[in-house]
C-alpha positions in Angstrom: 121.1 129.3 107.4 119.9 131.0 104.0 118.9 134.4 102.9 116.1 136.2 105.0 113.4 136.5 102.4 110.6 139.0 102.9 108.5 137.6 100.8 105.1 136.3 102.9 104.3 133.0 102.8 102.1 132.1 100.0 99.1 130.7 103.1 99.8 133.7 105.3 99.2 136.1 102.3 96.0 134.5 101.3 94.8 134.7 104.9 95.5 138.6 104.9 94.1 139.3 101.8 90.9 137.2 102.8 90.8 139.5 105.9 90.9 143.0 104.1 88.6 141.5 101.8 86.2 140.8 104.4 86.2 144.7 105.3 83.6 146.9 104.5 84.5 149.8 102.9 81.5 151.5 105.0 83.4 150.9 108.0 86.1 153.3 107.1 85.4 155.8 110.0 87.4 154.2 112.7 85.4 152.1 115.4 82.1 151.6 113.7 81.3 148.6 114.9 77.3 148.5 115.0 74.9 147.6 112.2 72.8 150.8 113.2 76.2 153.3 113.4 77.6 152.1 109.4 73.9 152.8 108.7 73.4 156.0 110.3 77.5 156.9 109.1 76.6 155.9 105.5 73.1 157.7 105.7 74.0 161.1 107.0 77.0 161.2 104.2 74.8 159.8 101.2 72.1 163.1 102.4 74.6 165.8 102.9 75.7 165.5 99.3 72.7 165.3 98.0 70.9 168.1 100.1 73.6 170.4 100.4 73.2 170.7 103.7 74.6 170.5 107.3 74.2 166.7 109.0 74.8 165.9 112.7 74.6 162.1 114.0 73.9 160.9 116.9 75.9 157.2 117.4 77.0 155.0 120.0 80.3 156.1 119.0 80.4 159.4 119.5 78.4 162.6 119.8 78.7 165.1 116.9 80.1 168.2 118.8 77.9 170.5 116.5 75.0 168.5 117.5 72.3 169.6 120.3 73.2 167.0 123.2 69.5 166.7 123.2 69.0 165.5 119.6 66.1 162.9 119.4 66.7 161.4 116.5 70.0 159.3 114.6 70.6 162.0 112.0 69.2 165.6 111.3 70.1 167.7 108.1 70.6 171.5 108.9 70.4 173.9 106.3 72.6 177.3 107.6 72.4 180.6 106.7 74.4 183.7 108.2 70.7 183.9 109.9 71.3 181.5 111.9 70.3 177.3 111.2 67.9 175.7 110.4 66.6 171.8 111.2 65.6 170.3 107.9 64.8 167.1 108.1 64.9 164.1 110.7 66.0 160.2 110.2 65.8 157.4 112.6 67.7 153.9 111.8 66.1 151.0 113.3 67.4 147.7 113.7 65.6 144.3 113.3 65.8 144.4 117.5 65.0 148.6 118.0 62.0 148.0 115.3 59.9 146.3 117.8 60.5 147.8 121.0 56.9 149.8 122.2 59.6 152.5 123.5 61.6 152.7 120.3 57.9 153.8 118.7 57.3 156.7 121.5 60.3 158.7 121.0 59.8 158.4 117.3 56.3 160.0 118.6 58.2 162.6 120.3 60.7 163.9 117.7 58.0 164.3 115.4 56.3 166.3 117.2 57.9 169.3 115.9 56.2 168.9 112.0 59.3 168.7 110.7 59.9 165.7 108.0 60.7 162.8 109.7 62.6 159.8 107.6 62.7 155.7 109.2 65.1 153.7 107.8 64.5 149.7 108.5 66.2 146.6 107.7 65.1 145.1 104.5 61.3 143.2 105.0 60.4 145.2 107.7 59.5 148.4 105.8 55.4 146.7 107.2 56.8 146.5 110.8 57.5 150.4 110.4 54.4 151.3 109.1 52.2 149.3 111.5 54.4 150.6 114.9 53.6 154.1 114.1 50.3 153.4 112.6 49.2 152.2 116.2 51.1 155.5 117.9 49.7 158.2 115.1 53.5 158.7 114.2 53.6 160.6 110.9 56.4 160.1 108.9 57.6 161.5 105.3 59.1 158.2 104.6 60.2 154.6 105.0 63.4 153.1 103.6 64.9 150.0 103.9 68.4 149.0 103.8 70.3 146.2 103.3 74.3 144.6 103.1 75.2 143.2 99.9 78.6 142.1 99.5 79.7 143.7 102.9 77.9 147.1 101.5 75.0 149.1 102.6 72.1 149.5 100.4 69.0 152.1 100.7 65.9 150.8 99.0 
């Protein structure tokens, strides 16, 4: 018998480099799974930079344990103060599925309610879907984005 070699074979090193390729680099935080939780991950990150501010997330995969077990909407941005905190803004993530659903539309009605800015992100082409759901309910918001995968990446138009 000859030498043990550790080098892989040349097919078995293509097909793991084809499967870390195939990776997202959104999906960093372990068990994300759901197009919705890389959104609402990716989201809340991308705004705490850019506001400065406090973000709690509310996932399938977890609860943020410095957000109210009651929190209505996907993300909120916090600004604190030694006065205490303070809610910012609100975002909701909507899938091409959650988009449509009459309840989905209520709750956005709901978590409004408060007059605090109030963000829907939608998958790309939908961004008329969004409008016309809370159109029909009176559901102001302060904006709609879409987003979108390229190359295995999130993208906020």
């Amino acid at each position: 018998m000859g030498p043990v070699s550790s080098v892989k074979p040349a097919a078995l090193r293509a097909a793991v480099r084809k499967r870390e390729d195939s990776i997202s680099t959104v999906l960093r935080e372990q068990g994300i799974v759901t197009v919705h939780d890389q959104v609402v991950s990716l989201v809340a990150q991308r705004r705490a930079k850019a506001f400065h501010c406090k973000v709690t997330i509310h996932t399938g995969l977890e609860q943020d344990p410095w957000a109210d077990p009651q929190q209505q909407c996907d993300i909120v941005g916090w600004q604190v103060s030694s006065a205490g905190s303070t809610m910012e803004w609100m975002a909701e993530v909507e899938t091409d599925d959650s988009i449509r659903d009459v309840a989905t539309v209520s709750e956005w009605k709901e978590a409004v309610g408060r007059g605090i800015p109030f963000y829907l992100l939608v998958p790309r082409g939908l961004k008329g879907v969004g409008t016309e759901a809370g159109r029909g309910r009176l559901c102001p918001r302060s904006g709609i984005y879409e987003y979108t995968f390229v190359n295995g990446l999130c993208q906020v138009l």
